[in-house]
BAROKE-823703 format. One record per residue: x, y, z of N, C-alpha, C in turn. Coordinates in steps of 0.2 Angstrom, whole numbers, m for minus. Each point is the difference from the previous one (the first is absolute). Layout:
<nodes>
NODE/X/Y/Z/X/Y/Z/X/Y/Z;
...
</nodes>
This chain:
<nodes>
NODE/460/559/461/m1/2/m7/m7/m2/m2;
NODE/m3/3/m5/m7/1/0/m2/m6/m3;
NODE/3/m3/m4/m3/m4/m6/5/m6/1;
NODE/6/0/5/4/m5/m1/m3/m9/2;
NODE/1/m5/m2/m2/m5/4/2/m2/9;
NODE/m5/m3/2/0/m2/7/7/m5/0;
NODE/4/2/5/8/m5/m1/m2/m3/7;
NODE/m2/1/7/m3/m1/3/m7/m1/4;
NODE/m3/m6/2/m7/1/1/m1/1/7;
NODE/m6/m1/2/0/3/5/0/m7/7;
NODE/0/m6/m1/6/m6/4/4/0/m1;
NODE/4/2/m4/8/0/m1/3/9/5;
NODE/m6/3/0/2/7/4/0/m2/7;
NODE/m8/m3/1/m1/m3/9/7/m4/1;
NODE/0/m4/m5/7/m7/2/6/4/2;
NODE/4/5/m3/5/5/1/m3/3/5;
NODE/m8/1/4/3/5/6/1/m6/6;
NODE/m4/m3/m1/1/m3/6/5/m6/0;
NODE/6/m2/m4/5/0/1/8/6/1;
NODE/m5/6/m1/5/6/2/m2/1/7;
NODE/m6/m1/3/m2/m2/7/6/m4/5;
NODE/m1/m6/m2/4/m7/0/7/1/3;
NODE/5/5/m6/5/3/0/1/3/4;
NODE/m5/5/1/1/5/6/m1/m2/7;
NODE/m5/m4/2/1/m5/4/3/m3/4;
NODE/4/m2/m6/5/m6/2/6/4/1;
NODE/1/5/m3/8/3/3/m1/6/5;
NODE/m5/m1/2/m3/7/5/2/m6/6;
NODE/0/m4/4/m2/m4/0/6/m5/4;
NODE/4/4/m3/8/m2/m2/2/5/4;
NODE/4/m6/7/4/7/5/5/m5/m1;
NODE/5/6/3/7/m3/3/1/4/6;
NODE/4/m2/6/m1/0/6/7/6/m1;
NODE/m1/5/3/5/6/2/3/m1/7;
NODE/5/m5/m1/4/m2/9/1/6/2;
NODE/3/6/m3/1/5/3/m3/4/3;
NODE/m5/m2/m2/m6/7/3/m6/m4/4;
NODE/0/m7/m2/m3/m7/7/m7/4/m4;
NODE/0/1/m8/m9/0/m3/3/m4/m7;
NODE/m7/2/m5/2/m5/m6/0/6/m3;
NODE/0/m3/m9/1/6/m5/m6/m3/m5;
NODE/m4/4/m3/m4/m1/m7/m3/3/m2;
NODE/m2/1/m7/m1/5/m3/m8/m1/m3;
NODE/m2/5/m3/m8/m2/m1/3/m4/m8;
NODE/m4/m3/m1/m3/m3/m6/m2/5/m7;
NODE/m3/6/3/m1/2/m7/8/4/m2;
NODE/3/1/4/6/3/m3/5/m4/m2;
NODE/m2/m7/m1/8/m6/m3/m3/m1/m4;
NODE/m10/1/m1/1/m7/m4/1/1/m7;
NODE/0/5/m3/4/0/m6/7/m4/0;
NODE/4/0/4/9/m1/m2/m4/m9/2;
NODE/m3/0/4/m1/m8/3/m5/m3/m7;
NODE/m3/1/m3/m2/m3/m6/5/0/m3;
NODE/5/6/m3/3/m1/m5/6/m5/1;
NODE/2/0/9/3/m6/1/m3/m9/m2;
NODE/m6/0/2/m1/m6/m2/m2/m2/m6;
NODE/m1/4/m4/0/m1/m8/5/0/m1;
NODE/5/4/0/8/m2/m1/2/m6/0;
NODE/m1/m1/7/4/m7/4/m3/m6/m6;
NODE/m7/0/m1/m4/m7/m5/4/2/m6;
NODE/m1/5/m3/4/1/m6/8/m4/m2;
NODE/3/3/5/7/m1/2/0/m7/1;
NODE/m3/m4/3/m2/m8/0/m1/m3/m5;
NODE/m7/3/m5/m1/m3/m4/6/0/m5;
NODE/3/8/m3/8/m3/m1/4/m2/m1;
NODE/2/m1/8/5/m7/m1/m1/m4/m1;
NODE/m6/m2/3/0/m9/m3/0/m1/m8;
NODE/m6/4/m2/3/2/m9/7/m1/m3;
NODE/3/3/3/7/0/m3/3/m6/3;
NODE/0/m2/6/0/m6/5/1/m7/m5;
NODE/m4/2/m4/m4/m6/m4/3/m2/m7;
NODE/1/7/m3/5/1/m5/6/m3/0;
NODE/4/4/6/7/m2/1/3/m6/2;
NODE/m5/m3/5/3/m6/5/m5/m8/m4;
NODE/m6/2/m3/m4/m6/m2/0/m4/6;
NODE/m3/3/5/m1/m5/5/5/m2/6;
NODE/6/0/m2/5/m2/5/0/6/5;
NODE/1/m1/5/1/4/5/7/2/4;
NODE/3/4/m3/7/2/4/m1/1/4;
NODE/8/1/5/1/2/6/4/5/0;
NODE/m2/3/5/9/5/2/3/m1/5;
NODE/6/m2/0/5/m2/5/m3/5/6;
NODE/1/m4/7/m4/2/7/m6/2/m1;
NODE/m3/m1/m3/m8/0/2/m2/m5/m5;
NODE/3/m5/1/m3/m6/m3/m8/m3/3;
NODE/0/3/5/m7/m4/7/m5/5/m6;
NODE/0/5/m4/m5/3/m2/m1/m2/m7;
NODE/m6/0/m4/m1/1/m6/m2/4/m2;
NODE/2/1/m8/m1/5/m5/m3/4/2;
NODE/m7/m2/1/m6/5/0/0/3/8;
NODE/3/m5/7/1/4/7/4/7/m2;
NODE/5/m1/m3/7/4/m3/m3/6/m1;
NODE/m4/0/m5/m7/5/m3/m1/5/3;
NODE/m4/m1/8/m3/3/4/7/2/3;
NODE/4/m3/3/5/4/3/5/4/m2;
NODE/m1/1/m8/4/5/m3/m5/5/m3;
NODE/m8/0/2/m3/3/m1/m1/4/6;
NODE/m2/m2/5/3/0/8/3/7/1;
NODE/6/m3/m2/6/6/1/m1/5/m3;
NODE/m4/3/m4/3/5/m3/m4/6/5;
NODE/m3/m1/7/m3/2/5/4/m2/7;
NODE/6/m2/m2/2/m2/6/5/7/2;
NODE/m1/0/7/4/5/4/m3/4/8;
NODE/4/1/1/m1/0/8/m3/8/m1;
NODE/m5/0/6/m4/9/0/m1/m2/10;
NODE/3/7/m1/0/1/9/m8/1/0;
NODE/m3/0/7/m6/3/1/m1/6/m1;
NODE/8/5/2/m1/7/m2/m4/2/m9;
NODE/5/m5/m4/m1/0/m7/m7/m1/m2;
NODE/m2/m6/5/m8/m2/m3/m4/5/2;
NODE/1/4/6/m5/6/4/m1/5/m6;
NODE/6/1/m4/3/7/m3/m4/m1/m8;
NODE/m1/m8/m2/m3/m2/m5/m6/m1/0;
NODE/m4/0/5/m7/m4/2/m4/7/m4;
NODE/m1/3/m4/m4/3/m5/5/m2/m8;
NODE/3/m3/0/4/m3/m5/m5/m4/m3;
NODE/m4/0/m7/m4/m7/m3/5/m7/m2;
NODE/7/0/0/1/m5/1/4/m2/6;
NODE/m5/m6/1/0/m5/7/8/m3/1;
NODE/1/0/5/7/m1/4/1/m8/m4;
NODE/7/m1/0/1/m5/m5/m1/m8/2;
NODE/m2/0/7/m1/m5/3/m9/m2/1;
NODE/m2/5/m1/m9/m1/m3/m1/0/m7;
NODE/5/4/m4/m2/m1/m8/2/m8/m2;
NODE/7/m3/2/0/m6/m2/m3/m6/4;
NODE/m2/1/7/m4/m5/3/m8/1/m3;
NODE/m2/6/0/m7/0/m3/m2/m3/m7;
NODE/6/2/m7/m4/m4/m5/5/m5/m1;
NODE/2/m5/4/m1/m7/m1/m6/m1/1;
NODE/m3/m1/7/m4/0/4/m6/m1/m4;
NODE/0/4/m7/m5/m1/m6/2/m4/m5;
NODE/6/m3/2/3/m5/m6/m4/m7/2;
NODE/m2/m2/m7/0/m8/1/5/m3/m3;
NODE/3/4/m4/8/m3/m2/4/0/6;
NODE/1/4/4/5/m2/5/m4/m3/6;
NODE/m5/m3/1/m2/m5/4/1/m5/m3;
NODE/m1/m2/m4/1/m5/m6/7/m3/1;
NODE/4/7/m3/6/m6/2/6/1/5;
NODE/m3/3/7/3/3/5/m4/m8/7;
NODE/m6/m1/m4/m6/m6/1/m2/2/7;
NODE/m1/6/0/m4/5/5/m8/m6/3;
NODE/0/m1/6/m9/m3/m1/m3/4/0;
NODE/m6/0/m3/m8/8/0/1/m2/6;
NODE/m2/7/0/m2/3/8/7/1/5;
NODE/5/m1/m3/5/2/5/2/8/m1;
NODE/4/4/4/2/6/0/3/1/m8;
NODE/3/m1/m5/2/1/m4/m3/m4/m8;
NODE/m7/m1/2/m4/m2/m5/m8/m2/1;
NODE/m2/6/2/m7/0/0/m3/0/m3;
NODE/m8/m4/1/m5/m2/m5/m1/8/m3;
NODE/m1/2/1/m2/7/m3/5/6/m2;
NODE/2/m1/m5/3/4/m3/m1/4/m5;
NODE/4/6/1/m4/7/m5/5/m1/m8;
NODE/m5/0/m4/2/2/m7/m3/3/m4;
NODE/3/6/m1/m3/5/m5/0/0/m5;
NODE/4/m3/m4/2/m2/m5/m1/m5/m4;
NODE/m4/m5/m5/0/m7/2/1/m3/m11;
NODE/5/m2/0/2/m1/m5/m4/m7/m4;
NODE/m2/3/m7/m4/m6/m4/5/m3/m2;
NODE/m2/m8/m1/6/m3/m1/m2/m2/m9;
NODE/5/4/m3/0/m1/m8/0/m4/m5;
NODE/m6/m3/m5/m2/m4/m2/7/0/m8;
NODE/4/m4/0/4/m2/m5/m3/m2/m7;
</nodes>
């Protein structure tokens, strides 16, 4: 619009592409191994990385969330839920976050999906952790290991708000 103000300048535009770079990268990148056909599966990067941003913005929002409410409800105590007591609140998080990508895809399914923009459920939830530092944090991932590398994509990067 002709006259409207700048909402965007022009490192905030660079900084979005080359974290939508980043994204694409990383889940292009991202195979899984097709036992059945003795090759792998992957998909290119620019066709995920819409659902793959909007997956790891979710996931941080979703995070930041609960603990908000976390903090409200419990004031600090940390419940348990009978048999998974070995976990805490916040591992619980990620595993119920986890799930909602959980389920089994033959290779036929993945071949028959592989122009599908979203990524098999086993690269959508292993990919944006892999950008969490909350769930390296409290999974106590060390940098540089497979499920929390130093370089992580975020497109998204939230101010933290002055009360």
């Amino acid at each position: 619009i002709k006259n409207s103000p700048v909402l965007v300048g022009k490192e905030d535009k660079h900084q979005f592409r080359e974290q939508v770079k980043c994204i694409e990268h990383q889940y292009e990148n991202a195979i899984m191994p097709l036992d059945s056909y003795n090759e792998t599966f992957s998909q290119p990067g620019e066709l995920t990385h819409d659902e793959a941003i909007a997956d790891n913005a979710g996931l941080r929002a979703a995070f930041r969330a609960y603990r908000n409410e976390r903090k409200l409800l419990y004031k600090g105590l940390q419940p348990k839920l009978s048999g998974l007591d070995a976990y805490t609140p916040d591992q619980l998080f990620f595993v119920a976050a986890a799930m909602i990508n959980c389920g089994e895809q033959s290779d036929d399914d993945l071949l028959e999906n592989k122009d599908d923009e979203h990524p098999p459920g086993y690269i959508r939830v292993n990919e944006e952790v892999k950008n969490s530092r909350e769930f390296a944090r409290v999974y106590k991932c060390p940098l540089n290991s497979p499920m929390n590398p130093e370089q992580k994509c975020r497109v998204w990067r939230y101010k933290k708000r002055k009360h």
